[in-house]
N, C-alpha and C positions, 0 to 999 in steps of 0.2 A: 663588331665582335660577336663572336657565337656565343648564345649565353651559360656560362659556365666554362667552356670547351675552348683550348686552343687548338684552331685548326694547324695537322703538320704540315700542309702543303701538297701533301699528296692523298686525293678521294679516298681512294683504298687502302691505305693506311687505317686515315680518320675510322672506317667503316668496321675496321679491325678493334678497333679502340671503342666504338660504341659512340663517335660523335667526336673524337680528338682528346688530348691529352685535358688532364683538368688543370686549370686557372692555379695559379698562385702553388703548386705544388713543384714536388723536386722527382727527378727523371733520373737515371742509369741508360743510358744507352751503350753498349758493350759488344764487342768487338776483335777481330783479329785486323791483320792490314787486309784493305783491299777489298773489304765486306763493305763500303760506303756510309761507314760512321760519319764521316766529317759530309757528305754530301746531301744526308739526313738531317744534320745540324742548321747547315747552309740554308735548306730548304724552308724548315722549321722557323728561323728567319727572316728568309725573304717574303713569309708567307704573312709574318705579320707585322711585316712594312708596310706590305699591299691594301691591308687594315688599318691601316695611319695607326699602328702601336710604334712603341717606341721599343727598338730593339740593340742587341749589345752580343759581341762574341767578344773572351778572352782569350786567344791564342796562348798556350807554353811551349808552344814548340813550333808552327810552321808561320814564316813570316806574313806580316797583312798583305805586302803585295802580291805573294802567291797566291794566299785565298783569295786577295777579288780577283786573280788573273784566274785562277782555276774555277771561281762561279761561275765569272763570265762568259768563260768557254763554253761551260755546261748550259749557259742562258740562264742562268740565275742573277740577280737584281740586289747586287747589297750596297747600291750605293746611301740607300740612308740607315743604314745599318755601323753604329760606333764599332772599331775592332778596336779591343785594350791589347794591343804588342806587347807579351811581354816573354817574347821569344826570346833565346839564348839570339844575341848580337843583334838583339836593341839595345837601345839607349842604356836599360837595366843591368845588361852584363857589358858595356863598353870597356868595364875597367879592367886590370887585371886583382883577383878578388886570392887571398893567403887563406885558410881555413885551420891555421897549423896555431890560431890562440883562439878563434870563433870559431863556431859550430855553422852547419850549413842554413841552421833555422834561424839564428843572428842576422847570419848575413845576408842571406836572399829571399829567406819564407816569409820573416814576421813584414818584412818592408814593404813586399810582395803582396801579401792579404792586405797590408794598409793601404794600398796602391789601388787593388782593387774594389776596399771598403769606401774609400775616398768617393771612385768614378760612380759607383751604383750610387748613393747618395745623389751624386751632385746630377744625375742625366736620370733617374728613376725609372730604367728600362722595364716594360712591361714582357720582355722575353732577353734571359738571357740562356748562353750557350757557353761553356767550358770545355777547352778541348787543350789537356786533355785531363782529367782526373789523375791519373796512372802517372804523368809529369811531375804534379804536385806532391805527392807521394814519395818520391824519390829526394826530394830533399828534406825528409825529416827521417833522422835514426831512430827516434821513439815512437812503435806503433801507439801508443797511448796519447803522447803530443799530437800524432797526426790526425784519430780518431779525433780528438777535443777540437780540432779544428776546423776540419773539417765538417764536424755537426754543426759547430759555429758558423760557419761560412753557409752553409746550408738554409740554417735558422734565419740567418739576418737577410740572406739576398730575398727568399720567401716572403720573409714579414714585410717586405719594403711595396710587396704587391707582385714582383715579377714570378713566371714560370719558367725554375730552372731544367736544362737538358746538361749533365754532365756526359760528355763521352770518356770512356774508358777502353785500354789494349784491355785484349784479353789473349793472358797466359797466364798458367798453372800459378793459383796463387795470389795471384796481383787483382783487386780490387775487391773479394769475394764478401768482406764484412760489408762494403759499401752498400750491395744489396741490401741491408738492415736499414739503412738509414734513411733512405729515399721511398719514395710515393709508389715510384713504379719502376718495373727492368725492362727494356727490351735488349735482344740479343740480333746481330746480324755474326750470321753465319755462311761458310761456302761449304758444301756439300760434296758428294763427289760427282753431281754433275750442276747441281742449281744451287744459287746462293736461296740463304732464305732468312726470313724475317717472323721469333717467336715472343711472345708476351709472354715470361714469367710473375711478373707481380703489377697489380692496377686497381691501387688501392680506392675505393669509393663507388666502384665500377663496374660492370662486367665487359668483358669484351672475348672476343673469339678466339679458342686455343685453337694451340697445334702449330704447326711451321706451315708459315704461306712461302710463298717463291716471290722471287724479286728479281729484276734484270735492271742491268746499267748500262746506259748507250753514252751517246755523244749528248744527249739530249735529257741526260737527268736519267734518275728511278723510275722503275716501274714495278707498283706492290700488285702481285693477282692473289686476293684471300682465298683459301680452303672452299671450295664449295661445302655449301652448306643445305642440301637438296630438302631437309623437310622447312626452311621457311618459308618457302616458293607455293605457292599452290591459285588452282586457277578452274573455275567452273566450267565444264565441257561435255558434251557430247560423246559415248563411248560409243557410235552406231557404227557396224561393220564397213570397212573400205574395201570396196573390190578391186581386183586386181587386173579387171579388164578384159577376162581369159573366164568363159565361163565353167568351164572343167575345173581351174583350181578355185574358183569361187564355192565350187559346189562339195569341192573337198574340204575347203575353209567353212562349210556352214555359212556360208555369205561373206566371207572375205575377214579381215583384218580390223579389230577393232581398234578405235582410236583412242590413243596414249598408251599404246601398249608396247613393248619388247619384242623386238621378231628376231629371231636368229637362222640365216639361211648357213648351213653348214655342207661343206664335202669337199672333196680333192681337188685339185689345182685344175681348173679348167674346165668345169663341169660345169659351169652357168651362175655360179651364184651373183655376181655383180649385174647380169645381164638381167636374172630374176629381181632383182630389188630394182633397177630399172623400169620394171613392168609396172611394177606399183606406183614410182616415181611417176611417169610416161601418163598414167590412168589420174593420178590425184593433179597436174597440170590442166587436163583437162577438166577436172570438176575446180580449178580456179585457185587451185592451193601450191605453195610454193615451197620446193624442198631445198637441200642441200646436202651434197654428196662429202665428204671429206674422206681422201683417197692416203692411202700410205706408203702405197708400194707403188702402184702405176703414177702415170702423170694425166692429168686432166683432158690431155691432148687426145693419148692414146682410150680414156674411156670413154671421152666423146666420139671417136670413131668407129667403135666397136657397136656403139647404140647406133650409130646411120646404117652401121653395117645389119640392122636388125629392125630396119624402120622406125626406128624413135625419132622423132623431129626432134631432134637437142639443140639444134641450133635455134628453132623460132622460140623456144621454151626459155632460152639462154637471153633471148633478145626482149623476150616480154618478161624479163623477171621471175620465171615461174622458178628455173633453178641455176643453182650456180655448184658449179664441181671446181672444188679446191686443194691444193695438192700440200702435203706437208711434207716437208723436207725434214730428211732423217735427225735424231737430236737434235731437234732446233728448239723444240718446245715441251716445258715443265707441263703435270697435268694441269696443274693451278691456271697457267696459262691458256692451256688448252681447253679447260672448260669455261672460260672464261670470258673467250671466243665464240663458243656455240653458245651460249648464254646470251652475249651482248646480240647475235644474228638473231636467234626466237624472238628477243625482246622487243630489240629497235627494227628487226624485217618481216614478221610476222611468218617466222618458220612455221609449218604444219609436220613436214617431215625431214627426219636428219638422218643418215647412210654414212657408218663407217667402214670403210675399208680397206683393211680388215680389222679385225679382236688384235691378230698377234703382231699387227704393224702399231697398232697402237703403243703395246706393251714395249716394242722396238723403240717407238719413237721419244716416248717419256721418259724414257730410261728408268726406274721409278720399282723399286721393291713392290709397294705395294699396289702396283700398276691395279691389278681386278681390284682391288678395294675403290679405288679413283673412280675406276671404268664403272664401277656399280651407284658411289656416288651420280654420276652424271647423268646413267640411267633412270636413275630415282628422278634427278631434277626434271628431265624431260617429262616421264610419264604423270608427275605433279602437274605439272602446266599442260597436261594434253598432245603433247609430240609424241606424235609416232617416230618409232624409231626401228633401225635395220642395222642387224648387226651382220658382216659376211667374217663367218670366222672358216679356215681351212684347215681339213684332217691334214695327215701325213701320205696314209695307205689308200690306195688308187682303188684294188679288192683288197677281200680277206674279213680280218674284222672287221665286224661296225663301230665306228669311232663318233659320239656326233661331236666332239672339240676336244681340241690338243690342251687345253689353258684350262680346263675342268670351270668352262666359264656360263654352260648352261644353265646356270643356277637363277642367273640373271635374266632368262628371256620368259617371256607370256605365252609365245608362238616359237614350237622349233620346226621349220621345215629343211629337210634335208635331200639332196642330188646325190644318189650315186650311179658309178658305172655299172655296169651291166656286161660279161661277155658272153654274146648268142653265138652259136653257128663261128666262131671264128671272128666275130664283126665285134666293134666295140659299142656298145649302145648306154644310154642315159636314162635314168627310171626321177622320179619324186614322190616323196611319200609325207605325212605329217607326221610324226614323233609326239609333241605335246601341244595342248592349245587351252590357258584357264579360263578365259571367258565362254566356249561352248563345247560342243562337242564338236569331232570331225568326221570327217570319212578317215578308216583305216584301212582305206586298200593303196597299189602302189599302181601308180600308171607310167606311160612312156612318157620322157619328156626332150622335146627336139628344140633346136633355136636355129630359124631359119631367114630367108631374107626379108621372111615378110610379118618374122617375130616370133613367139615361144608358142609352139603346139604342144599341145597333152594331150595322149591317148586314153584308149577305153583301158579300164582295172586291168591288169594282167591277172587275170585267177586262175588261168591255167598254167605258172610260173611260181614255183616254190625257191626257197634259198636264197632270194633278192638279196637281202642285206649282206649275204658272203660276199656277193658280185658274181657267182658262178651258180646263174640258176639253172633249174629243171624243170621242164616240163610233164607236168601230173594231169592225166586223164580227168576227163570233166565229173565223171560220177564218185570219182575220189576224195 
């Protein structure tokens, strides 16, 4: 047993909770259908079977052989797990029951509590599970009768030593005093695109607010907590990383400093994946190992564009240096998604992480407050020393200067930016620095080309005014 703390079964959960639910107290788990109330229960459970405790669900509503046949499924373990049946056609309602001289709490409630004051007594579960609250409710017409009873039933299953989990529906109305009466609430919820999982009350305790995300497979729950970027942190080296290319090295002040925010920015096709490549390409060689996560293309298509530019991706792929992973559109909450780059830094010893893009991102999480997310994650990175490369794209090819559509430059250390250029009728590519907080830079604009044999930058263009419109001019040297 964990001291103090019932583990739920599930890490991150527990991690949410501050270490699991506490010992000998009473629970509100709450609910609409289909949010995995009962599969939380289950869990909660079987988890402390596993601990040779002694545990106990009372069904009111779905019969014991569907629960163990629906654990099962899920892979959940209740064989030493008491279920008290005492669903509508068990044995309790076999009869045919008249209500028209007793009241429903005569008939079913008081016998009912006895039934279940009996079983705790006699087996002294050290976890039990109620499913569901909102059942028992329904058979008493006296809010006042139901509250005394309820506290009652509360009090006694607690003092006997066990940790109770009531589940409750949740609709308008229905369980809301209960809140009051219990240790702690949680709420699962479905969202408009991810279910999710919030701590309202946890008494004796702190544990981490806000709504985490949750996902349910074939294979059980899965809780991903809120990233939480300032508890993370890690001693490192900030010394500049060059980019390989000694021109823009020389426009960086010595290149990219480590755990820092880059943001390559500009129009569709103007180099930026193929620039944060460069750095990738350069940091394999000094022995560090990155990882690309793509939103829009597929991993296939970016590895081919890097052969097409000399980057050995393939031997880099082969010795672990980096791994390019494609995310499929909606598939994943940010919770999850940072969750992922988290577990890769930790357990694979990332140096650098590439997303691309800002607005695939915001695409794929679906997620209101998508930049709030995006900016968590970036904090967590540059805490633990990850470099990081953000490829966000303008709209407009010329004309203004835009450096991001998402007003998300707030969030980078480094902004370099690619625009087009139209000379003489030709379309041509310039790069220039924008911002950089850890030194200073070069603030001229040079050419920039991406050829077979990889990314060339030219000499300053100083005799070329207007760059940023896209439609420059050529100004006399003594001008």
């Amino acid at each position: 047993m964990a001291d103090g703390r019932a583990l739920s079964g599930i890490k991150e959960l527990d991690n949410i909770l501050n270490g699991g639910l506490i010992r000998k107290k009473s629970y509100l788990l709450k609910g609409g259908p289909g949010t995995g109330k009962s599969t939380l229960g289950t869990l909660f459970l079987a988890e402390g079977a596993s601990q040779k405790e002694s545990t106990m669900l009372i069904t009111l509503g779905e019969p014991e052989a569907d629960i163990r046949a629906n654990a099962a499924s899920q892979g959940i373990d209740l064989a030493d797990t008491i279920i008290l049946d005492m669903s509508p056609g068990s044995q309790e309602y076999t009869s045919e029951v008249n209500y028209s001289v007793f009241s429903p709490v005569e008939v079913e409630a008081q016998p009912m509590i006895s039934k279940i004051s009996e079983q705790i007594e006699k087996h002294t579960p050290d976890r039990v599970v109620l499913d569901s609250l909102t059942m028992l409710k329904y058979l008493y017409e006296n809010p006042f009768q139901y509250k005394n009873m309820a506290l009652s039933f509360i009090r006694h299953i607690c003092s006997t030593g066990a940790t109770l989990v009531m589940i409750s529906e949740l609709h308008p109305g229905t369980d809301e005093e209960a809140e009051f009466w219990v240790d702690g609430v949680l709420e699962v919820k479905t969202g408009t695109d991810w279910r999710r999982i919030r701590v309202h009350k946890f008494r004796g305790s702190g544990f981490q607010g806000g709504d985490h995300a949750i996902k349910i497979s074939g294979s059980g729950i899965s809780v991903y907590p809120r990233l939480q970027p300032n508890i993370y942190d890690r001693t490192f080296s900030s010394e500049p990383l060059s980019s390989g290319i000694s021109e823009l090295d020389k426009m960086l002040h010595g290149g990219i400093e480590k755990g820092t925010i880059s943001m390559l920015t500009g129009a569709t096709g103007v180099g930026k994946t193929n620039l944060g490549i460069q750095f990738i390409k350069e940091a394999s060689l000094r022995g560090e190992r990155s990882v690309i996560y793509t939103f829009e293309e597929s991993a296939e298509v970016i590895a081919k564009r890097s052969r097409l530019i000399g980057v050995p991706v393939d031997d880099m792929i082969e010795q672990g240096k980096l791994r390019i992973k494609s995310i499929e559109p909606f598939s994943f909450s940010p919770d999850e998604f940072s969750m992922m780059v988290r577990k890769d830094i930790e357990e694979n010893g990332t140096e650098i992480v590439m997303l691309d893009s800002v607005g695939g991102y915001s695409l794929t999480v679906r997620q209101e407050d998508a930049l709030a997310r995006l900016h968590s994650l970036c904090t967590y990175m540059g805490n633990v020393g990850v470099t990081c490369f953000l490829i966000s794209e303008t709209s407009n090819i010329t004309g203004d200067f835009i450096t991001t559509n998402l007003h998300a430059s707030y969030l980078a250390d480094n902004i370099i930016f690619l625009r087009y250029l139209e000379m003489k009728g030709e379309l041509k590519k310039s790069i220039g620095i924008l911002k950089k907080r850890m030194s200073d830079f070069e603030q001229t604009i040079r050419e920039f080309k991406i050829t077979s044999d990889g990314i060339k930058l030219g000499d300053p263009m100083k005799n070329l005014q207007g760059i940023l419109s896209g439609v420059p001019t050529f100004v006399k040297e003594d001008q």
